[in-house]
N, C-alpha and C positions, 0 to 999 in steps of 0.2 A: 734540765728544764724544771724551772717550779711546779710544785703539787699545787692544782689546782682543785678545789674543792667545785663538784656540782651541785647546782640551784637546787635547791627542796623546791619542787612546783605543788601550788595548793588546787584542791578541788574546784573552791570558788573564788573569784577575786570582786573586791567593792568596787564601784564604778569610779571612784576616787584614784585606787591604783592603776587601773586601768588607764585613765586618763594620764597618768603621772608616768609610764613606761611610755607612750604614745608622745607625750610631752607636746600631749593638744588640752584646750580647758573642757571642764566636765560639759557645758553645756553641746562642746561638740560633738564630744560620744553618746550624750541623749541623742542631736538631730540626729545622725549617723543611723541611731537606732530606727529613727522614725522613717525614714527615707530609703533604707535597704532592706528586702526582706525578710535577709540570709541571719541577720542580727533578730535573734530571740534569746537574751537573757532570761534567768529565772527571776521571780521575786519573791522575798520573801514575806511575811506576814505583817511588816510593816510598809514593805511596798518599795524596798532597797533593791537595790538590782544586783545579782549576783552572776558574773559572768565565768565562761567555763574557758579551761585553755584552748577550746576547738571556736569560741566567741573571739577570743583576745585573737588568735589567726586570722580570723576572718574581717576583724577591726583594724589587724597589721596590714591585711590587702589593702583597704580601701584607703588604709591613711597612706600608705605608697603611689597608689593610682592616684590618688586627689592629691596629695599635697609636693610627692616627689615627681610623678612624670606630669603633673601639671591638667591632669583632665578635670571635666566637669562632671558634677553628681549627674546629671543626666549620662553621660559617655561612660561613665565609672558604672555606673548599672546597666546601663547597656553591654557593655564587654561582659560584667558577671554575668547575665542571662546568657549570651549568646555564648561565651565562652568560659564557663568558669577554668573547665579541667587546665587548660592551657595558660589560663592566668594563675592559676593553685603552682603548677607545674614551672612556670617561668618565676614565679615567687620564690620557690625552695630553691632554688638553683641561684638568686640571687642573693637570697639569705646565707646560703653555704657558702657565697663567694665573701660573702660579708665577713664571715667569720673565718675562713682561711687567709683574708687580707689583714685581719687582727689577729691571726697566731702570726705572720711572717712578719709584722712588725714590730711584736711583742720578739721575736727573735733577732731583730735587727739589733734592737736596743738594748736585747742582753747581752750583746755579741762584744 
């Protein structure tokens, strides 16, 4: 199997990258911001946003909930309040499926 080298994760990320892993436009990850309460980036002295990997998580929820299962900003906050752990918890588990379905094909097609 190939060496695979792992990601260097940075402390803070610009709302530009953010937006561009997410592969929604910047203005969405503003509303996003404004609309959920769990979304508290830092800023900096110029007034940038600086988000942390426990923010880009939390951005990963809601871009799942809203734009892959299809719910509304209203229903997507609602589930957060009422349920976060269970949505945190159903998340990881579909992110780990995520990525053991990209080693098995990554294995297929070295095969």
């Amino acid at each position: 199997m190939p060496y695979k080298e792992k990601k260097v994760e940075k402390l803070y990320y610009s709302i530009g990258e953010v937006a561009e892993m997410l592969e929604v436009p910047v203005s969405t990850v503003r509303f996003w911001e404004n609309e959920f309460d769990i979304l508290k980036p830092m800023k900096n002295k110029k007034g940038n946003r600086l988000f942390t990997p426990a923010d880009i998580k939390n951005l990963r929820i809601i871009h799942h909930l809203v734009k892959e299962e299809g719910m509304t900003l209203s229903g997507a906050k609602k589930k957060l309040s009422e349920k976060w752990d269970e949505t945190d918890y159903k998340f990881e588990i579909n992110e780990s499926l995520q990525k053991i379905k990209t080693l098995l094909l990554d294995i297929r097609d070295n095969i």
